[in-house]
C-alpha positions in Angstrom: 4.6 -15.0 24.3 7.9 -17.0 24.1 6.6 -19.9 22.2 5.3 -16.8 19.3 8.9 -15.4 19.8 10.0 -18.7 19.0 7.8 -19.2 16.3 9.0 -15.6 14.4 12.0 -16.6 14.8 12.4 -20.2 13.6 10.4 -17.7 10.7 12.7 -16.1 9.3 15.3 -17.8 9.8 13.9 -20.6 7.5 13.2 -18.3 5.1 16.6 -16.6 5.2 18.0 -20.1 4.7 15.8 -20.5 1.9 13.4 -22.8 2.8 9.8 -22.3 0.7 7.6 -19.9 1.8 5.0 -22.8 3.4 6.9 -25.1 4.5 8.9 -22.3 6.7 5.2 -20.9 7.6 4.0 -24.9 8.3 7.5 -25.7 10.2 7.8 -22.5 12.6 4.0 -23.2 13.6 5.0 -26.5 14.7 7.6 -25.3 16.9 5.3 -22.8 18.6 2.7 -26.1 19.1 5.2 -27.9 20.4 5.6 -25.1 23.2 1.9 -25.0 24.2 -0.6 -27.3 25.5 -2.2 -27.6 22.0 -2.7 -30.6 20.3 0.0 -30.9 17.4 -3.3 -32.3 15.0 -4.0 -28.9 15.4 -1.9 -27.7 12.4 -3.1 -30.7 9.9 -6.7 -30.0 11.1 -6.7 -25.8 10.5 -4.8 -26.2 7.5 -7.4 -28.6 6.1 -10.6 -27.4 7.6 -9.7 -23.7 6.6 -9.6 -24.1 2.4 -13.0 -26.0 2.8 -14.7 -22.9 1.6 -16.8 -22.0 -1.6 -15.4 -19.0 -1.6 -11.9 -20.2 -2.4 -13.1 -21.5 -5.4 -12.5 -18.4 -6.4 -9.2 -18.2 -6.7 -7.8 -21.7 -9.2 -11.0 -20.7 -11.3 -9.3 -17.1 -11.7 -5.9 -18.5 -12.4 -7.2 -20.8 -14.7 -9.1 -18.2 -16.3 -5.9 -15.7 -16.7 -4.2 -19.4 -18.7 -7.4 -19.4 -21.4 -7.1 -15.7 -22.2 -3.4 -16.0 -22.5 -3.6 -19.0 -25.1 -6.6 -17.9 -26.7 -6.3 -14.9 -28.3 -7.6 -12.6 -25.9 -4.7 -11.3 -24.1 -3.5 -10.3 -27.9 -6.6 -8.1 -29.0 -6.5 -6.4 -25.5 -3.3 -5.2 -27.2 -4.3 -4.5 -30.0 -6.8 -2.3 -29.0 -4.6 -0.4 -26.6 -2.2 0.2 -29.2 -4.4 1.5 -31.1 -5.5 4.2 -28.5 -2.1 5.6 -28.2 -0.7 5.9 -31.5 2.4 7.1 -31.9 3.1 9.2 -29.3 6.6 9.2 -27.1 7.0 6.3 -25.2 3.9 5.1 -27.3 4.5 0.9 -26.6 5.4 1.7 -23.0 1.6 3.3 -22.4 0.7 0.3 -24.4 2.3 -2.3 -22.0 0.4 -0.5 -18.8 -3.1 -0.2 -21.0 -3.1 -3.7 -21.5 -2.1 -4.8 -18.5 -4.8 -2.6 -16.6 -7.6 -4.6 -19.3 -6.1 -8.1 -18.6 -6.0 -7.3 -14.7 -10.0 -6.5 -14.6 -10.2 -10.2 -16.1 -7.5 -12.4 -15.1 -7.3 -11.2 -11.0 -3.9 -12.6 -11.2 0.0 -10.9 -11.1 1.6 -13.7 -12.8 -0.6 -14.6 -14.7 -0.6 -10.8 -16.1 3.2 -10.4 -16.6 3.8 -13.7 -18.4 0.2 -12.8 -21.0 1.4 -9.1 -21.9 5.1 -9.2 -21.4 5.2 -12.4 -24.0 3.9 -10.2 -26.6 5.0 -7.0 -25.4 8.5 -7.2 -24.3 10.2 -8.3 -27.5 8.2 -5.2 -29.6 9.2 -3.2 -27.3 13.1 -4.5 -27.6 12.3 -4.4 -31.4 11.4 -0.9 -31.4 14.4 0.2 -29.6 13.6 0.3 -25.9 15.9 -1.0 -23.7 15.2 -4.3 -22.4 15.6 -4.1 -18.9 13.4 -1.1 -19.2 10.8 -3.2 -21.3 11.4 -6.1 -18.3 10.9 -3.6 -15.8 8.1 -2.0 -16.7 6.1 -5.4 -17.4 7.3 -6.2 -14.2 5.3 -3.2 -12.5 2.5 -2.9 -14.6 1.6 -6.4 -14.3 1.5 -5.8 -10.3 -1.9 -4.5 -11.5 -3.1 -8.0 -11.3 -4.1 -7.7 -7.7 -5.0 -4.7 -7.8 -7.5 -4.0 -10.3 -10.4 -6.5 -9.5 -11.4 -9.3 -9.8 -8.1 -10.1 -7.0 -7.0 -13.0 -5.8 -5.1 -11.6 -2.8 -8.2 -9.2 -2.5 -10.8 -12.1 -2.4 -8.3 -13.9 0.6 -8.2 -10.4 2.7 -11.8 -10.0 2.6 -12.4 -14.0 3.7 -9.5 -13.7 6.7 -11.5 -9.8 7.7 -14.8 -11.3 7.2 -15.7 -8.2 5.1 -17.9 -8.1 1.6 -15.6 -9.2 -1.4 -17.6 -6.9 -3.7 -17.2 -3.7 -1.6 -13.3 -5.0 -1.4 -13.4 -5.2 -5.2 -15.1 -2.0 -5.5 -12.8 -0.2 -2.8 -9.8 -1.4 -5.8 -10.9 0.2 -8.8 -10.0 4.2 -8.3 -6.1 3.3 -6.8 -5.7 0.6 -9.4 -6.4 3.1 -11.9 -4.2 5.8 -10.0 -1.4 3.4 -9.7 -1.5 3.1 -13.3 -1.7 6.2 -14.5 1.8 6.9 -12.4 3.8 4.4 -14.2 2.4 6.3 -17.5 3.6 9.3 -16.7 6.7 7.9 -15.2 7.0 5.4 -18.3 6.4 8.7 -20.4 9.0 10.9 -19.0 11.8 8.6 -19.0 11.0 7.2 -22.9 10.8 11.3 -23.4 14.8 11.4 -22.1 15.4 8.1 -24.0 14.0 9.2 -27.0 11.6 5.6 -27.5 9.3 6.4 -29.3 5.7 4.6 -30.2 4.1 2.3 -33.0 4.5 3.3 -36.8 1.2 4.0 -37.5 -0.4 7.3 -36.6 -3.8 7.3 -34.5 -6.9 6.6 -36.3 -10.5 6.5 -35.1 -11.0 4.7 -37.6 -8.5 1.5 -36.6 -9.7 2.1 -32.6 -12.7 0.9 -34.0 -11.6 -1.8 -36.2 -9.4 -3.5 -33.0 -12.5 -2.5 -31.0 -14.6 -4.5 -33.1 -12.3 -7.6 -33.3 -11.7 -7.2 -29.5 -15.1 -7.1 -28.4 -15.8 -10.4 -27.1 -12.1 -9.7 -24.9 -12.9 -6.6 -24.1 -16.6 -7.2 -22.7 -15.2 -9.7 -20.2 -14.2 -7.2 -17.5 -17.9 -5.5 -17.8 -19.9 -9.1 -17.8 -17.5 -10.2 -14.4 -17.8 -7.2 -12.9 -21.1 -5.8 -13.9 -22.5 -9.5 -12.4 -20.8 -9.3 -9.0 -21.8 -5.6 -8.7 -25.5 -5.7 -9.9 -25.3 -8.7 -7.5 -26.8 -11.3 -10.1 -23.7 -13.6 -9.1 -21.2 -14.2 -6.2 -17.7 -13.5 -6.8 -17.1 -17.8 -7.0 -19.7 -17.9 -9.4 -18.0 -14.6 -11.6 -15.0 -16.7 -11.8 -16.4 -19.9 -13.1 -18.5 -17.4 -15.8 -15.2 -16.2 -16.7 -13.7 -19.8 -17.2 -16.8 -20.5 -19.3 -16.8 -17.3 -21.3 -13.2 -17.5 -21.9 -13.4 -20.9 -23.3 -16.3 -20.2 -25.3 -14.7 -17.1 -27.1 -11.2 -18.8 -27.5 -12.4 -22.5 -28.9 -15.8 -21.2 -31.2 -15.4 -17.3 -31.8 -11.5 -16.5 -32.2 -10.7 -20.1 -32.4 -6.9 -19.6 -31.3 -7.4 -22.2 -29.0 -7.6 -25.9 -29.7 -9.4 -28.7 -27.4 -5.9 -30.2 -27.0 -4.6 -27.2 -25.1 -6.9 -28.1 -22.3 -4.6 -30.6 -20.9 -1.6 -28.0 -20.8 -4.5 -25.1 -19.3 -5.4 -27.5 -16.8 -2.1 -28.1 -15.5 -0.6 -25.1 -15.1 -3.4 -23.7 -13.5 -3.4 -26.8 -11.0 0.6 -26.3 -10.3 -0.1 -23.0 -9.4 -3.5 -23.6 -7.7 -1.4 -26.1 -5.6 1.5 -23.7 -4.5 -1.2 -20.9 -3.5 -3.5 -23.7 -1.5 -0.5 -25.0 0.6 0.5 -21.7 1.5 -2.7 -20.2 2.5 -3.6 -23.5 4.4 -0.7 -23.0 6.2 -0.8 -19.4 6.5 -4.4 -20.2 8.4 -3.1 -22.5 10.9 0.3 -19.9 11.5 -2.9 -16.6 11.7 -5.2 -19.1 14.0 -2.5 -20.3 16.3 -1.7 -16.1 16.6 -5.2 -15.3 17.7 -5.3 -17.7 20.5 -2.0 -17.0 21.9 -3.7 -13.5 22.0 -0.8 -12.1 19.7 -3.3 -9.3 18.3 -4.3 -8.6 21.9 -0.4 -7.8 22.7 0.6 -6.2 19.7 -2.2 -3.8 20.2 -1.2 -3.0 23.8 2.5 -2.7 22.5 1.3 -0.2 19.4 -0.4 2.1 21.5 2.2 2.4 23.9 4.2 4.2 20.9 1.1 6.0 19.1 -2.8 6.1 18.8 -3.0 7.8 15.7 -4.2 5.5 13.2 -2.7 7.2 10.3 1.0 6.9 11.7 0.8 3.5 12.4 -0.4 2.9 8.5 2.9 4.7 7.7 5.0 2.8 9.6 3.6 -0.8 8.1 4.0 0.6 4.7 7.7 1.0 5.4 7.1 -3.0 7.1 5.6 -4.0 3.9 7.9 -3.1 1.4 10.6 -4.7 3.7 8.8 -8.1 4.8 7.4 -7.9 0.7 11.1 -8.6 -0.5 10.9 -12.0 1.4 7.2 -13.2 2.2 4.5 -14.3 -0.3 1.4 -12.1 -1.0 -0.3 -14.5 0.7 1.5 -15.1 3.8 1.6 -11.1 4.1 -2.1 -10.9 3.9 -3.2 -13.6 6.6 -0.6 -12.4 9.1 -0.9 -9.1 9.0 -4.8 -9.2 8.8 -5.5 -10.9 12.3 -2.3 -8.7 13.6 -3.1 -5.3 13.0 -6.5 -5.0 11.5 -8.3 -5.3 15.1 -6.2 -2.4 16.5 -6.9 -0.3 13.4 -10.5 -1.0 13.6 -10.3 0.2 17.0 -8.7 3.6 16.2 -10.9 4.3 13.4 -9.0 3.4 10.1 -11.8 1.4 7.7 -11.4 -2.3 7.6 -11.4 -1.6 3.7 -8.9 1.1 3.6 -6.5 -1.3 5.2 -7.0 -3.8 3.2 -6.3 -1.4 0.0 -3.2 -0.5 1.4 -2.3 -3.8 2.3 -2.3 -5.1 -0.8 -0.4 -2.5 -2.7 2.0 -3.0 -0.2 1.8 -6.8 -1.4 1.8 -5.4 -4.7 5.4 -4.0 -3.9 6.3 -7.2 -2.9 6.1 -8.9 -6.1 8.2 -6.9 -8.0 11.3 -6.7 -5.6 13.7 -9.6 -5.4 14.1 -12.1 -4.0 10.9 -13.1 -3.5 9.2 -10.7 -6.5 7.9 -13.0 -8.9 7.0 -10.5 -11.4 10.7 -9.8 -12.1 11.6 -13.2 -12.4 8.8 -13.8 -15.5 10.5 -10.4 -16.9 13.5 -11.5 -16.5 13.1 -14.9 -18.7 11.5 -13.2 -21.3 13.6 -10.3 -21.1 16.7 -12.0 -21.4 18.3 -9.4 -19.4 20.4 -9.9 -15.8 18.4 -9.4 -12.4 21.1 -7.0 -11.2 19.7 -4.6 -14.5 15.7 -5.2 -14.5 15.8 -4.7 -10.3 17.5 -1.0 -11.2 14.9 -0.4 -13.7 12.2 -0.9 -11.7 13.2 1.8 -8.9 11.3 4.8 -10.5 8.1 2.7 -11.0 8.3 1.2 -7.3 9.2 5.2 -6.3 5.6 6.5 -7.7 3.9 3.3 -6.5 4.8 4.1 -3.0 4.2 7.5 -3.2 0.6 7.0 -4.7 0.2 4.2 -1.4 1.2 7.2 0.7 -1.8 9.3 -0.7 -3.7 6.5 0.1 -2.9 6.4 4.0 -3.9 10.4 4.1 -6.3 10.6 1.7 -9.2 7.6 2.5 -11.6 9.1 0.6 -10.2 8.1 -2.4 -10.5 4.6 -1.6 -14.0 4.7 0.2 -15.6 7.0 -2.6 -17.1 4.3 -4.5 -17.8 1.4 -1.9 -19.9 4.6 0.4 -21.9 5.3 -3.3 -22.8 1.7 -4.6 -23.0 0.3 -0.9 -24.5 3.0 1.5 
């Protein structure tokens, strides 16, 4: 146990010093090698061995994808179309921002990815129109948490390879508290535009023009139903729904909307292969940290240590959704999820919670994560398009981060709400 206590704390003390997220996750494992009889090639061979898996080509196809739609043209009549749903009600381009956000999160499965495609277009209409611009920044900020949480996932697809658990029922366990998270930041977008006095888009609502931006949208907006509908019918894999949705995505954007031109590859290409790279080295690293835990019997302990304090299974989810949102200000989505998987999920398991309801509320506690500094990413894309000071945009974000934890708080007592769907379409 002292070469674990070690390890935690070498940790976090790397990561309170600043250090990036892997190399504090590689480092620390090191030390803990270092203080066992295990071979040191240990942490080169997990690290390697564990991303040699079909599965993970998953996740740069889904980050790549999230890239095509933002460049070509899809991303923008996903907007459209939303806009057009909500007319000009109170807080109209606020509804707007989460609308779109939920359609580009069913495609993309990335965070990111969804911040930087909607907030670029919907951030400065939004300032336009009078809304403040930390509220605008905020907002985007939270909504584009949806990213993970509405399938396809990226950090859903990792929990369900670390839990050895169906990546379709994980998907499908996603789809009612995705939508539930983002009806609260409507209603809490809603009431505070109501106080503000924002107010929405000039033009009136119109069946007529939701049918005219449906039209022109339909290739975008089919997307979600051709990924999802092929991973749930099970005519694909989830690996093989992400490259469809590279292929698709270039298709519409190069030779139906042509927004996008071949020489916009090169620039596609390598963003998604910078951020490919960061995620890879994490979650190789993040193996070899979760490995090295299971055979110094961590789990085993941690169990023993749990019970000591509580066996109700419901209580100790509360108590690791406060963890979360604390350990989510400093550790990567990643990280969270292959630590906390091989940690806590065998006790749960063992108490009765469902692998799958864990997993939900693990990653909206992930979700949390990303939008509160200093390690929320979301906020930082809001931020630079924004234009607004961190101090300002993390204020803003309180009532949205308030009605996302109370929503993951429904989750821990009300399971059904999670396991509805995967107990109908997988009895």
């Amino acid at each position: 146990m002292s070469g674990t206590v070690v390890m935690f704390a070498a940790f976090f003390l790397l990561l309170f010093l600043g250090m990036p997220i892997a190399i504090s996750i590689g480092i620390s494992t090191a030390i803990a090698l270092m203080m066992t009889d295990i071979p040191f090639s240990f942490l080169s061979h997990i690290a390697f061995s564990a991303l040699d898996s079909f599965v993970f080509l998953a996740i740069p196809l889904f980050i790549m994808a999230g890239y095509v739609m933002e460049v070509g043209g899809l991303s923008q009549r996903i907007v459209d179309f939303a806009s057009s749903l909500v007319g000009r009600v109170t807080g109209g381009l606020a509804v707007v921002t989460v609308l779109a956000c939920m359609f580009f999160a069913s495609i993309s499965g990335s965070s990111p990815a969804t911040v930087a495609a909607i907030g670029a277009m919907m951030i400065p209409s939004m300032i336009r129109r009078g809304y403040g611009a930390e509220f605008s920044g905020g907002l985007t900020a939270c909504a584009g948490s949806l990213g993970i949480m509405i399938p396809p996932s990226i950090p859903m697809i990792i929990y369900a390879i670390s839990a050895d658990l169906s990546i379709g029922q994980m998907f499908v366990a996603g789809i009612v508290p995705g939508f539930l998270i983002g009806a609260g930041l409507i209603l809490v977008a809603v009431f505070i535009s109501w106080k503000r006095g924002y107010h929405g888009s000039d033009q009136p609502f119109s069946w007529c023009r939701v049918a005219q931006t449906a039209w022109a949208g339909k290739w975008a907006l089919l997307t979600p139903f051709v990924v999802l509908g092929g991973i749930y019918s099970g005519v694909f894999t989830p690996t093989e729904a992400a490259c469809i949705t590279v292929v698709y995505a270039l298709i519409v954007s190069l030779f139906i909307y042509r927004d996008m031109k071949f020489r916009d590859l090169y620039e596609i290409t390598s963003r998604s292969a910078m951020t490919t790279g960061s995620v890879m080295i994490i979650l190789g690293f993040a193996m070899a940290f979760a490995r090295y835990l299971t055979i110094a019997q961590v789990p085993n302990q941690v169990a023993e240590l749990i019970l000591q304090i509580t066996d109700n299974g419901t209580v100790i989810l509360l108590f690791f959704v406060v963890m979360i949102t604390v350990t989510g200000m400093f550790m990567d989505t990643t990280a969270q999820i292959l630590i906390y998987t091989p940690l806590l999920l065998p006790v749960l398991v063992k108490l009765g919670i469902n692998p799958y309801h864990f997993g939900i509320i693990l990653v909206v506690g992930t979700e949390l994560g990303l939008i509160t500094p200093p390690v929320g990413v979301n906020v930082f894309i809001a931020k630079s398009i924004s234009g607004t000071r961190l101090i300002d945009l993390a204020k803003s974000i309180l009532p949205f981060v308030a009605s996302m934890l109370i929503i993951q708080v429904i989750l821990v007592f009300l399971p059904q709400i999670i396991l509805f769907l995967p107990n109908l379409l997988y009895p």
